[in-house]
C-alpha positions as CSV (number, residue, x, y, z in Angstrom):
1,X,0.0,0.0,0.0
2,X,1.8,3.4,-1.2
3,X,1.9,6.0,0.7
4,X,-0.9,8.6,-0.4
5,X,-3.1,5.5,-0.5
6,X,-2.2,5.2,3.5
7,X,-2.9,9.3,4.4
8,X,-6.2,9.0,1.8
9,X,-7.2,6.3,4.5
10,X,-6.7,8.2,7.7
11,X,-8.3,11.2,6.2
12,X,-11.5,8.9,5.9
13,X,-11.2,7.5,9.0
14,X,-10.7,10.9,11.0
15,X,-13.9,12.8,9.0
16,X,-16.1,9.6,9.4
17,X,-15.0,10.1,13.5
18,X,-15.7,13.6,13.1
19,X,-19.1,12.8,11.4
20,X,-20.0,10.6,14.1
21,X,-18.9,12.5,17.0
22,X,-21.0,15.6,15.5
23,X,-24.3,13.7,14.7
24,X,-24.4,11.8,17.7
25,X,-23.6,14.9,19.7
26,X,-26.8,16.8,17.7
27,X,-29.4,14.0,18.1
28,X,-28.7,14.4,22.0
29,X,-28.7,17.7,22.3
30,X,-31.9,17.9,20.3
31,X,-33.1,14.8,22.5
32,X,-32.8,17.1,25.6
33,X,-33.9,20.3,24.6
34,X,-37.3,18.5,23.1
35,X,-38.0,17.3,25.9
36,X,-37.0,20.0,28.1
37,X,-39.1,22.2,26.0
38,X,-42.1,19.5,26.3
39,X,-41.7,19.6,29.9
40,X,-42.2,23.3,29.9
41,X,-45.2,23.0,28.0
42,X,-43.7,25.0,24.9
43,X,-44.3,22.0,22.9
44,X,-46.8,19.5,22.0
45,X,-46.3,15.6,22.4
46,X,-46.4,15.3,18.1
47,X,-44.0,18.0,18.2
48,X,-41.8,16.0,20.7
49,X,-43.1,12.4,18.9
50,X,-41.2,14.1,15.3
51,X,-38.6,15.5,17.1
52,X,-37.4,12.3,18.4
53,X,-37.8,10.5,15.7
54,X,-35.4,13.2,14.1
55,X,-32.7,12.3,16.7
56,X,-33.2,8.3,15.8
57,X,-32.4,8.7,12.2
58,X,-29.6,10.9,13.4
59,X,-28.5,8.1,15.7
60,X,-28.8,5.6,13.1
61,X,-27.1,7.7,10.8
62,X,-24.3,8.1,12.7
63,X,-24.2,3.8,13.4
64,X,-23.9,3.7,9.6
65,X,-21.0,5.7,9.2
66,X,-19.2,3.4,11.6
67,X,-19.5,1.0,9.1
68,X,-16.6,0.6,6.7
69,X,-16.8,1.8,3.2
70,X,-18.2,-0.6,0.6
71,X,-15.4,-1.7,-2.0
């Protein structure tokens, strides 16, 4: 394995971490304030019910990346 093919490797691993650590970092922090905001009674449980379902596909999202690229 040359060289470049090595450092074209690591750059794929590093922005698929980066990916992951970013989208898992959003679904959470759009899990809490959705239900924070629910709590407060700002918003409605279909409201909360899409919102979460948003921070699923996130999560799974984020599962997928972990996966390794497809030859």
């Amino acid at each position: 394995m040359n060289p470049a093919s090595k450092t074209l490797q690591w750059i794929d691993h590093c922005m698929r971490a980066l990916s992951v650590f970013c989208l898992a970092n959003a679904a959470k922090g759009l899990m809490v304030v959705s239900v924070r905001l629910y709590a407060r009674g700002w918003l409605s449980a279909v409201e909360v019910r899409f919102a979460l379902g948003f921070c699923s596909t996130l999560n799974t999202t984020s599962v997928r990346l972990l996966r390794p690229r497809k030859k």
